[in-house]
C-alpha positions in Angstrom: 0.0 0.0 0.0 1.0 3.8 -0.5 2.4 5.7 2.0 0.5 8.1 4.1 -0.1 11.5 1.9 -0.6 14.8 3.1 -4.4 16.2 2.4 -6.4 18.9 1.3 -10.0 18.9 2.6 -12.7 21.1 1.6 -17.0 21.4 0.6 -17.1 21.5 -3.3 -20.4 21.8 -5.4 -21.2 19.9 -8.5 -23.1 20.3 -11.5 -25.8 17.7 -12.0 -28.3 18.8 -14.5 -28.0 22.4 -13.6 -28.5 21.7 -10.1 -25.8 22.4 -7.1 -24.7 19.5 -5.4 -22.4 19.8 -2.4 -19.4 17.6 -1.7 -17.3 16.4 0.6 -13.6 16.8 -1.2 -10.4 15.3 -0.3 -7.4 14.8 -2.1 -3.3 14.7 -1.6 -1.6 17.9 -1.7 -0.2 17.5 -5.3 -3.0 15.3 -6.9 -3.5 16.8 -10.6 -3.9 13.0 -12.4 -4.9 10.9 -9.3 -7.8 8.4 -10.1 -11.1 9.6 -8.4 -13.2 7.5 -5.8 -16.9 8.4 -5.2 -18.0 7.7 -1.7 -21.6 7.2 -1.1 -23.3 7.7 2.4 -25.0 5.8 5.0 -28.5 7.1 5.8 -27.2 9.3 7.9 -25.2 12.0 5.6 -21.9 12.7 5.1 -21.2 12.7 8.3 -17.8 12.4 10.2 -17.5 8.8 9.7 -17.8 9.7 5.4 -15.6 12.1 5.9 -13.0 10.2 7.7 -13.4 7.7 4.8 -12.8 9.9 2.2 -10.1 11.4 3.3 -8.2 8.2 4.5 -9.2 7.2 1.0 -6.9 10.8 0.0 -4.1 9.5 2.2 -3.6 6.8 -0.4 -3.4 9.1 -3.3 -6.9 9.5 -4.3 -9.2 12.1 -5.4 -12.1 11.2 -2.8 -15.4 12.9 -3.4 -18.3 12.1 -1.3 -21.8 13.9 -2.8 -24.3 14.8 -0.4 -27.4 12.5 -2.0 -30.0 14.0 0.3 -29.6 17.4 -1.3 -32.8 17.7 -3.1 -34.6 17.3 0.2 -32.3 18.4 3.3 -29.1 20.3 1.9 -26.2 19.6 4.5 -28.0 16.8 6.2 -26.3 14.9 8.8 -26.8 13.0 11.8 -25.8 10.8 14.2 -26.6 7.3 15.1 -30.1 7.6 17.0 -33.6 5.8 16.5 -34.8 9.1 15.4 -31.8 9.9 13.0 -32.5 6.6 12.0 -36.1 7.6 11.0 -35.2 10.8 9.5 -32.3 9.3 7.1 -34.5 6.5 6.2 -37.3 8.7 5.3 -34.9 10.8 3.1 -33.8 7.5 1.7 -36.9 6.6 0.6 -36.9 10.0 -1.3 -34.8 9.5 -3.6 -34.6 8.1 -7.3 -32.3 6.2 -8.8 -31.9 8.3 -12.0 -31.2 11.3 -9.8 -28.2 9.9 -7.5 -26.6 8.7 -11.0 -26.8 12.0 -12.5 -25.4 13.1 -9.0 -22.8 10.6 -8.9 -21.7 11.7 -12.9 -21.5 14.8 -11.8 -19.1 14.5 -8.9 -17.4 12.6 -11.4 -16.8 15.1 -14.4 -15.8 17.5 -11.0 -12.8 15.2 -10.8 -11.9 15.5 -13.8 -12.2 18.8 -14.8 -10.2 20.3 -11.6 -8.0 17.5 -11.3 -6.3 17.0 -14.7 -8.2 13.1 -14.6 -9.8 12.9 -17.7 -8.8 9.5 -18.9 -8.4 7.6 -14.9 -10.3 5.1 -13.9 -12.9 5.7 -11.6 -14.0 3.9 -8.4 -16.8 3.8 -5.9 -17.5 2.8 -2.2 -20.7 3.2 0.0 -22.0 1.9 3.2 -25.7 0.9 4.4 -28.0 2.8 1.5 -25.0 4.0 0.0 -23.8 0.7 -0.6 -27.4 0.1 -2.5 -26.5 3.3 -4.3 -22.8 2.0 -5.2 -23.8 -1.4 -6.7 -26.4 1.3 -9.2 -23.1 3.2 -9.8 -21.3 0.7 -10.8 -23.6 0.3 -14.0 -21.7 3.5 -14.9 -19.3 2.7 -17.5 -16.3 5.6 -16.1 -16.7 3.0 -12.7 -14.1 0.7 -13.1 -13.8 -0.5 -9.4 -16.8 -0.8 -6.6 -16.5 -1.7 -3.1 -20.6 -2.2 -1.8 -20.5 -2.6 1.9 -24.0 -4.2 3.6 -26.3 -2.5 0.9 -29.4 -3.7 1.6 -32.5 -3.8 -1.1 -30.2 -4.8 -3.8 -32.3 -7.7 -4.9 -35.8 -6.1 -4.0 -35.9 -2.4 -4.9 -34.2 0.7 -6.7 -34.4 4.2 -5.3 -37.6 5.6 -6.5 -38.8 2.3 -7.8 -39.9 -1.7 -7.8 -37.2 -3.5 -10.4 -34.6 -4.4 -8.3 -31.1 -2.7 -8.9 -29.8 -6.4 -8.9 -31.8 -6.9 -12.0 -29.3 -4.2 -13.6 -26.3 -6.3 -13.0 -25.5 -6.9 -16.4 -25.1 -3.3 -17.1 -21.6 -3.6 -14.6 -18.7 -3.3 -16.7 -15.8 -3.0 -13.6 -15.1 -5.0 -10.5 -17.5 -5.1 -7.9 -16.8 -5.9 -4.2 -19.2 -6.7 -2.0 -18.6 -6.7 1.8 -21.6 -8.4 4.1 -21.4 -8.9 8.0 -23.3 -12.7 8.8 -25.1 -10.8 11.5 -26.9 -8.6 10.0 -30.7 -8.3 10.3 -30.7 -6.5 7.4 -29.8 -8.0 4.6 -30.5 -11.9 4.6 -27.7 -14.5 2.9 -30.2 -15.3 0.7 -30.0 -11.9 -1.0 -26.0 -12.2 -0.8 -26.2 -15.4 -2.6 -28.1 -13.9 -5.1 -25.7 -11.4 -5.6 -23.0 -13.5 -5.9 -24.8 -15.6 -8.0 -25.9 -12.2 -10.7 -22.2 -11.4 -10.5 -21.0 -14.6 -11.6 -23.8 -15.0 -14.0 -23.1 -11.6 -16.1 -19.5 -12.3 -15.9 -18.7 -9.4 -13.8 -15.3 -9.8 -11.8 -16.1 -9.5 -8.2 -15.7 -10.8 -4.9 -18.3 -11.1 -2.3 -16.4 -11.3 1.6 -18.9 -12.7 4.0 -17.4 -11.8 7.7 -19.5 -14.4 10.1 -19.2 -12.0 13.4 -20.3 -9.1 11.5 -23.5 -7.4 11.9 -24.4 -4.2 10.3 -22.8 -1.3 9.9 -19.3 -3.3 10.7 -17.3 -0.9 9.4 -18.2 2.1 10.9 -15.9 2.8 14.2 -18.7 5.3 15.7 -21.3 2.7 15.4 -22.1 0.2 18.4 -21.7 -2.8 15.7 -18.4 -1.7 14.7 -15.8 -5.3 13.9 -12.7 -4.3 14.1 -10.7 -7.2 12.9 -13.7 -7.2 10.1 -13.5 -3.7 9.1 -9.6 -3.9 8.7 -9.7 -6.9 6.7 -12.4 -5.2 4.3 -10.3 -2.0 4.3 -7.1 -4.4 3.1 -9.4 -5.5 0.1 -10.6 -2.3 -0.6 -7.4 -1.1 -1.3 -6.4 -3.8 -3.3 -9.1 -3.2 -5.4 -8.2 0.0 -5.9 -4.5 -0.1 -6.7 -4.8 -3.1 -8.9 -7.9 -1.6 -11.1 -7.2 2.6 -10.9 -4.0 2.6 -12.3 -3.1 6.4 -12.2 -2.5 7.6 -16.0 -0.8 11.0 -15.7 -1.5 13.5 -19.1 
């Protein structure tokens, strides 16, 4: 893995279909030609646990943006980790469509690339809880190259804004996909992770599903009462792998 980078940090705004989307930026200090990385939210916003993502995402030499997907409804949401923040981001969640949050996500993409010097890099994608719903739909976007899904549940029955189930899109995915699922979690049953694995392998996507069997929900998270640690790091090892062996910097 890289070494450490120093950071920049700062609250961007996009352009998706004339609209104003903020983000979450963070990037090393010299990172004109760096390969971007989307990070998707929990239902909670892009909190400090997104943030702390993306930017030890930048400390390996990416270009880590991290769209706030609520925007349409609550600009600048974010939460913490109550019932009723619970309620609220759910209710959000069930706000939004599918068409919008990949117009979002395209957006935060040509951001990249147009301040950033990226034009031809690979990009990738990582989200947690709806946001790893949101980046298995991403990764039908042919500029993603590399997704890492963590405990995205509704995969296999529902999209944002609609019935057809984003699993049912699978054949669209053109990249890598890994997915990353705690055993414990009430959530997302193995059924739906075997049907997953089972889309994957039958659209002939590369991917790796990584089943941890003391994991429950939200594993990942280090603010979250179901945080795994010896789970988390191992996903974050694979994560990175992902990323170095598929976004292969390409410096204009």
């Amino acid at each position: 893995m890289a070494a450490s980078l120093p950071i920049v940090t700062a609250t961007v705004y996009t352009n998706s279909e004339n609209i104003s989307v903020p983000a979450y930026l963070a990037h090393p200090v010299n990172a004109t030609g760096c390969p971007i990385v989307i990070v998707i939210q929990e239902v909670f916003g892009v909190n400090a646990h997104i943030k702390d993502v993306a930017d030890r995402i930048a400390h390996e030499g990416y270009i880590a943006i991290a769209p706030h997907i609520y925007h349409r409804q609550a600009p600048g949401f974010e939460v913490g980790y109550g019932e009723a923040d619970l309620a609220l981001g759910r209710q959000y969640k069930n706000g939004t469509r599918a068409d919008e949050l990949l117009s979002d996500i395209r957006a935060a993409i040509a951001y990249g690339r147009s301040n950033f010097d990226s034009r031809l890099n690979k990009v990738g994608c990582i989200g947690f809880c709806f946001g790893g719903h949101v980046a298995y739909l991403a990764a039908t976007l042919p500029d993603v190259a590399a997704t890492a899904s963590f405990y995205g549940a509704g995969i296999c029955s529902f999209t944002p804004g609609g019935t057809t189930p984003t699993v049912s899109r699978t054949s669209e995915i053109q990249g890598k996909v890994y997915g990353f699922f705690g055993l414990q979690d009430p959530l997302i049953p193995t059924s739906d992770m075997d049907e997953i694995e089972a889309a994957l392998h039958h659209c002939g996507v590369d991917h790796q599903i990584y089943r941890y069997p003391n994991a429950g929900h939200g594993f990942f998270c280090d603010q979250r009462e179901s945080y795994d640690q010896s789970s988390a790091e191992d996903a974050w090892f694979h994560v990175l792998s992902l990323y170095e062996d598929t976004l292969k910097p390409t410096r204009l």
